[in-house]
Backbone bond lengths (Angstrom), bond angles and torsions (degrees), N, CA, C in turn:
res aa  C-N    CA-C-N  psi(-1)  N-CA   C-N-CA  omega(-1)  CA-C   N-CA-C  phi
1 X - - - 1.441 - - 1.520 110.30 -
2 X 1.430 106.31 -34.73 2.139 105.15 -174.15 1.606 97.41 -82.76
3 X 1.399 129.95 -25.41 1.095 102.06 171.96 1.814 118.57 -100.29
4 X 1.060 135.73 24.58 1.220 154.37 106.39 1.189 123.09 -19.97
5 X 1.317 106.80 -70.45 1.436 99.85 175.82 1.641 134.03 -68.06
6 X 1.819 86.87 -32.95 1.632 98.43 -176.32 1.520 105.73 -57.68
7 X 1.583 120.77 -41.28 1.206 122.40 -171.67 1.535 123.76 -82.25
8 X 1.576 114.45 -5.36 0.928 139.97 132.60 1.577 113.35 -24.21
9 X 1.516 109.11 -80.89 1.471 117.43 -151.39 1.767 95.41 -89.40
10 X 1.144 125.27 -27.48 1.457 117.88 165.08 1.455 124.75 -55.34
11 X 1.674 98.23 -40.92 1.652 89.32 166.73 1.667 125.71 -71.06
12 X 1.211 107.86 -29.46 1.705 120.15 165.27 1.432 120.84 -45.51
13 X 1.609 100.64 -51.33 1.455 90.34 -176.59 1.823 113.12 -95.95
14 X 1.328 114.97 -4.89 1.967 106.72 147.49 0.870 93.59 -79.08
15 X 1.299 171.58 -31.57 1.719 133.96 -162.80 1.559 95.87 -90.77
16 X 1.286 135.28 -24.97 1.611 125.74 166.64 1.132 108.71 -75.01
17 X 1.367 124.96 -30.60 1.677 115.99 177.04 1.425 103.14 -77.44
18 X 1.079 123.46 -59.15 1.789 124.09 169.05 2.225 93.71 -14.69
19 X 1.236 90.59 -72.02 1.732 106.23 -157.10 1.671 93.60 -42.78
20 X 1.228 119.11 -69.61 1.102 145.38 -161.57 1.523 95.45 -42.70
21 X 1.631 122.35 -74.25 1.228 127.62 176.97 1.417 141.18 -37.31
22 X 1.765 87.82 -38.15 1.668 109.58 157.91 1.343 143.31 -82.27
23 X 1.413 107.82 -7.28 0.926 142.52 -168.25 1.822 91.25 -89.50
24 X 1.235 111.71 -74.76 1.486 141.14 171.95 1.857 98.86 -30.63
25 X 1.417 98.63 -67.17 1.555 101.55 171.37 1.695 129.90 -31.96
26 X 1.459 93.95 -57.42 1.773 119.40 172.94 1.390 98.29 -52.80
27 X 1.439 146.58 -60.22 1.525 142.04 -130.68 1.711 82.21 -96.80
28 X 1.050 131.70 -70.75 1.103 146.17 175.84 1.643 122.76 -26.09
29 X 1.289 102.47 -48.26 1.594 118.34 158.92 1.387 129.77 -83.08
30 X 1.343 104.50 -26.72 1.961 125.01 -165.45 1.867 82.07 -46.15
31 X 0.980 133.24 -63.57 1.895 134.29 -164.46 1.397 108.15 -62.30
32 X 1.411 120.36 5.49 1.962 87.74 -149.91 1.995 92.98 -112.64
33 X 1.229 88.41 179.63 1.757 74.67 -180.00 1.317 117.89 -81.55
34 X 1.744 97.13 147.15 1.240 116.64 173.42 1.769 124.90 -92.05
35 X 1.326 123.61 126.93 1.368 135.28 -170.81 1.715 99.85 -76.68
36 X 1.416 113.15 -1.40 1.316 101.60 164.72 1.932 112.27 97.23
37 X 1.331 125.57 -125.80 1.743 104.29 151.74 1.251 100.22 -112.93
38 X 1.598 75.79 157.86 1.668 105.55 -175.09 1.941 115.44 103.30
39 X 1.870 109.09 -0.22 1.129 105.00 167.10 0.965 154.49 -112.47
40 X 1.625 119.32 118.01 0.973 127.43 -149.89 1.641 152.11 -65.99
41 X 1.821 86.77 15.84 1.450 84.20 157.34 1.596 119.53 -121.74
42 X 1.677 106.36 12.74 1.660 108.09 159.99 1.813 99.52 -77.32
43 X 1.213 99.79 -24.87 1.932 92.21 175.60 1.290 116.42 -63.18
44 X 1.316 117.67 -44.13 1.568 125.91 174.95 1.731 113.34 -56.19
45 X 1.569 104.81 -45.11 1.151 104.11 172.88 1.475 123.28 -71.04
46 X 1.298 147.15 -23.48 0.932 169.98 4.93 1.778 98.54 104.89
47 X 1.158 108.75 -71.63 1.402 103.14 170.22 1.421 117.51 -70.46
48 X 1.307 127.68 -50.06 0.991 132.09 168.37 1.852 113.64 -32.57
49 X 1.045 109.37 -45.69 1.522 110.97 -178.37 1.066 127.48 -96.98
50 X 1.721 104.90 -7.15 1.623 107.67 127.44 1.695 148.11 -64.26
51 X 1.380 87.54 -28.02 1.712 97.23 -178.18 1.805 95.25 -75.35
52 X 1.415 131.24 -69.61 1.483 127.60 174.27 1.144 110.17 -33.18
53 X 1.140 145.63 -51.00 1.625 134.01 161.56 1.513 116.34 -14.40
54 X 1.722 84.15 -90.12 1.489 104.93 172.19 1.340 128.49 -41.49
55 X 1.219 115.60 -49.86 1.549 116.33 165.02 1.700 124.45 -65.55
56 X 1.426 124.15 -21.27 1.400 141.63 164.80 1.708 91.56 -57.83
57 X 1.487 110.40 -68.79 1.838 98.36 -176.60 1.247 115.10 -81.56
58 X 0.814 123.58 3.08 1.742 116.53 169.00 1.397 84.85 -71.98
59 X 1.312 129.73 -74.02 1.751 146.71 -130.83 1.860 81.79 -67.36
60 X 1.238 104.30 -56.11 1.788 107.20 -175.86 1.604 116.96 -35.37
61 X 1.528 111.91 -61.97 1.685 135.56 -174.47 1.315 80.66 -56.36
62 X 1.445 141.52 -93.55 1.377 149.55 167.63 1.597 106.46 22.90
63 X 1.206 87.93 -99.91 1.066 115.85 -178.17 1.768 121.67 -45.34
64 X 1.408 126.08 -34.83 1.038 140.20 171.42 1.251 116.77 -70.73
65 X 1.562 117.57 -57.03 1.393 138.90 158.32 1.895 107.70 -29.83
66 X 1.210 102.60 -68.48 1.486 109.34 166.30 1.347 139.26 -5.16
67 X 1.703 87.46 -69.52 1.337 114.89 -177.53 1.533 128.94 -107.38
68 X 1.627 102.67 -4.38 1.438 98.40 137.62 1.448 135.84 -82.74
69 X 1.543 104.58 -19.95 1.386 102.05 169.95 1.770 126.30 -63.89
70 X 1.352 102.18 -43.77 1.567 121.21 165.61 1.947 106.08 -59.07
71 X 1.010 130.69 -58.25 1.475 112.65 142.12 1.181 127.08 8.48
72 X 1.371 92.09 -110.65 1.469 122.67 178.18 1.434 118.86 -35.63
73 X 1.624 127.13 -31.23 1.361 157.67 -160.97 1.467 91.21 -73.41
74 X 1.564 107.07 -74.80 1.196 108.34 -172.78 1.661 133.91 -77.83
75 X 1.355 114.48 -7.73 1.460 141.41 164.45 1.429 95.80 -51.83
76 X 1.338 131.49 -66.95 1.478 168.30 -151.41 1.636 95.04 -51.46
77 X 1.519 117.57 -60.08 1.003 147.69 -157.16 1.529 129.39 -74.09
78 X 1.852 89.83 -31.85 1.569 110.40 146.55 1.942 81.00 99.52
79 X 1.265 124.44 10.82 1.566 112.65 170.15 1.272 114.53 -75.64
80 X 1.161 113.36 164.35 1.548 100.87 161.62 1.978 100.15 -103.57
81 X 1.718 106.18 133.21 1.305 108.22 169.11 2.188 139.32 2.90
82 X 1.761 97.37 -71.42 0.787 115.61 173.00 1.364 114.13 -133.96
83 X 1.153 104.41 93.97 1.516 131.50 -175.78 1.662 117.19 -97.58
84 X 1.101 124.46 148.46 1.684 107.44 -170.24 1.542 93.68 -124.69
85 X 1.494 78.79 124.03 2.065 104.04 174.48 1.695 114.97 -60.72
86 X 1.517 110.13 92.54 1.703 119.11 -171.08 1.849 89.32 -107.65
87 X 1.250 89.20 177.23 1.612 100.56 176.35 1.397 97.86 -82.53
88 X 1.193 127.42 -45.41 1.580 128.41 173.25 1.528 106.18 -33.34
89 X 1.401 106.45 -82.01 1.578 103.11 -171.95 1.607 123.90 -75.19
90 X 1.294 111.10 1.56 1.495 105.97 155.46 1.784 117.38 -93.99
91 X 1.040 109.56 -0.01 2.040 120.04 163.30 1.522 75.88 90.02
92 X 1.482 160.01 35.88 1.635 122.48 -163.06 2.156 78.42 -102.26
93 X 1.445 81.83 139.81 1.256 111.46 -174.97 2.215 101.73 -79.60
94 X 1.431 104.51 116.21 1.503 90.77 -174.81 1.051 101.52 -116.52
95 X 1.761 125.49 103.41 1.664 133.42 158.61 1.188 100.52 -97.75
96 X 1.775 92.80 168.91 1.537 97.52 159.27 0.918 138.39 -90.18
C-alpha cells in the first residue's frame, strides 16, 4: 500500500513538473520568431493549449463527479446535510 502511494505521488509531481516546464517553454518562446507554418514551437504551444483544456475538463467531470457522489452518500444515509452536532443527536449520555 506505501509504495502505491509513493508511486502515486511521484507520478503527480512529473505530470506538474511536465506542466510547469511546458508551460515555462511557451512564455519563453511566445516572442521569438516564427518560421510561419510548419513551426515547431507554435506546435508545442498549440499543443500545450490543448493539453490545459483537456485537463481543465477532466479536473471539472472529477471534480463534479466527486461531489455528487459525496451527496448522494449522505442523502443515502437518511442525515440531513447540515445537521448540528448536540449531545442530543450524538446519544452522549450527560451525568454527573
Amino acid at each position: 500500500m506505501r509504495t502505491k502511494r509513493r508511486a502515486a505521488a511521484a507520478l503527480a509531481v512529473l505530470a506538474v513538473l511536465a506542466l510547469l516546464l511546458s508551460a515555462a517553454l511557451a512564455v519563453l518562446h511566445s516572442d521569438g520568431d516564427c518560421a510561419g507554418e510548419g513551426c515547431p514551437v507554435c506546435g508545442q504551444i498549440a499543443a500545450l493549449a490543448r493539453l490545459s483544456r483537456l485537463i481543465s475538463a477532466a479536473a471539472a467531470v472529477i471534480l463534479s463527479a466527486s461531489l455528487l457522489s459525496a451527496l448522494l452518500r449522505e442523502q443515502r444515509r437518511g442525515r440531513p446535510r447540515f445537521a448540528a452536532w448536540t449531545p442530543v443527536s450524538l446519544r452522549v449520555k450527560l451525568s454527573d
